[in-house]
N, C-alpha and C positions, 0 to 999 in steps of 0.2 A: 573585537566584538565578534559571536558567532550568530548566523543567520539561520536558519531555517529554509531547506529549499526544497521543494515537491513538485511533481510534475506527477501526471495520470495517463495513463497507456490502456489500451485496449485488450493490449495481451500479453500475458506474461513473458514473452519470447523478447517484445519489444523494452520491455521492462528489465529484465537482462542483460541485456544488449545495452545499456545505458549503463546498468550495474558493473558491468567486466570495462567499458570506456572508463570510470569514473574509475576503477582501480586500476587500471592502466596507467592513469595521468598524475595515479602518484594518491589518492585519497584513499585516509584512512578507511578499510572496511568498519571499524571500527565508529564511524563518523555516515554510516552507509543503514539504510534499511529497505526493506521490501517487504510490501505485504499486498496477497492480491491472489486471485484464481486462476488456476491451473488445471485442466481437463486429464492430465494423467495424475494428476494427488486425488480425485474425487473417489477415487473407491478404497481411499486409505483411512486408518481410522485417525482422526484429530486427536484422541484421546492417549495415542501412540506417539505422542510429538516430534523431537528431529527425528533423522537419518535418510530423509527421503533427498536430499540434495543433490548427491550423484546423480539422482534416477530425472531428477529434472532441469539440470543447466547450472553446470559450474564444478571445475573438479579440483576449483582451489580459492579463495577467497571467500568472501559473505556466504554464494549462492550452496558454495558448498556445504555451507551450514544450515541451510533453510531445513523447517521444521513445517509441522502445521499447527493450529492454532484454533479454536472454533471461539468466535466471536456473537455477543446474540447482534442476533437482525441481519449477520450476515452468512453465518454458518461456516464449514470449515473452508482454512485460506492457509498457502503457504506464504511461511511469512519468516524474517531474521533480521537481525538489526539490531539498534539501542529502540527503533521505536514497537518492534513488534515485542521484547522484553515488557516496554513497560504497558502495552494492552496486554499481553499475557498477567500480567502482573492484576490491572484493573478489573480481568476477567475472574481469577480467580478470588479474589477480594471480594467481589459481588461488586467494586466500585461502578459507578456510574460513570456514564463517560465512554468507555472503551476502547476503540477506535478515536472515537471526537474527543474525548477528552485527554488520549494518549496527546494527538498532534495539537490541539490546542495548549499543554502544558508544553510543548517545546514551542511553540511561540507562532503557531499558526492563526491567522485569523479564524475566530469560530464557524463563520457564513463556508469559508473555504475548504474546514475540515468537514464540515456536513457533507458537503461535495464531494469531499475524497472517499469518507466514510461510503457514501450512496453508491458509487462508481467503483467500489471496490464490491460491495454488494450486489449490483448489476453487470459482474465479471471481469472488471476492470484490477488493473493491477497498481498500484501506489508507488513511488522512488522519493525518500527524503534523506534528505541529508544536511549536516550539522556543518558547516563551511565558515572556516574563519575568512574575516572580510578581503583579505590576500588572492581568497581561493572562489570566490564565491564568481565572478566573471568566468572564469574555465567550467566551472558544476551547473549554472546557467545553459552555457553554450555547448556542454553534453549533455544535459536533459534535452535541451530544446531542439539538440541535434537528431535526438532517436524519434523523433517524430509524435511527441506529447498529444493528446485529448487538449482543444481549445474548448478550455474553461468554459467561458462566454456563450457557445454554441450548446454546449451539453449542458449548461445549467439551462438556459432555454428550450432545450429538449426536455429535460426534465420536468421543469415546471408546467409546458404544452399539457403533460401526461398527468397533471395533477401534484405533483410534488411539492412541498413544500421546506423540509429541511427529513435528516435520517432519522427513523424514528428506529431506535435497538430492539423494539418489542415487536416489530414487524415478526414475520414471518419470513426466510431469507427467500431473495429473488430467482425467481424460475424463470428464463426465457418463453416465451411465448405465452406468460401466464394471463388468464385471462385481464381484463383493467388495466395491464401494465405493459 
């Protein structure tokens, strides 16, 4: 049986840094995604998709692949994987969903992908990954070892500030924006 495992990082560096562990220890890149924001992709065009990889961490595996992706309500993310495929997918589709409903069709609880969704829109970077039940104690204890976003805290920060679940129609999030 394969799991679904996600962890949320504040920056993409740290999100990285989890991505090259997990391919270290032997996990498929293949079985690996990222998606999330990066201060040196923002003045790239999303409409230009990969090739920015090299330029931001990885000169062999996943990262080296990363592309960008402009998602609504979050606007452009670099992003690679089986999971950023299939939001790239939803996005051009017009599908509903995007983000949330990319990680809830691989088997995330919905409340949880809100969350991920939100946090990747407020500059947060996303790691999931597809672990057969074998593998899934080592992919744990490298996400959890790169120092993850506690769920629990940030969705209570969240909600403090009004939040209720990601809404795609939003406008995507600017630091210091006024309300937020």
């Amino acid at each position: 049986m394969t799991r679904t495992i996600t962890r949320s990082y504040d920056t993409y560096d740290q999100a990285a840094a989890a991505v090259e562990k997990l391919e270290q220890a032997g996990i498929s890149s293949t079985d690996i995604s990222v998606v999330g924001r990066d201060e040196r992709a923002k003045d790239s065009n999303a409409a230009e998709g990969a090739g920015i990889g090299a330029g931001i961490g990885g000169a062999a595996g996943l990262l080296a692949g990363i592309g960008l992706l402009a998602i609504p309500g979050i606007g452009p993310v670099v992003a690679a994987g089986w999971l950023a495929s299939t939001a790239a997918g939803a996005v051009a589709g017009a599908a509903a969903g995007g983000l949330v409903g990319s990680l809830t069709s691989a088997g995330v609880d919905e409340d949880e992908a809100h969350y991920y969704a939100e946090t990747v829109r407020r500059g947060g970077t996303v790691v999931s990954v597809r672990a057969a039940q074998e593998y899934a104690a080592t992919v744990e204890a490298i996400l959890d070892g790169a120092t993850p976003i506690d769920r629990e805290s940030r969705v209570a920060q969240y909600r403090r500030e009004g939040w209720t679940r990601f809404d795609e129609t939003a406008d995507p999030y600017v630091r210091g924006q006024a309300g937020i």
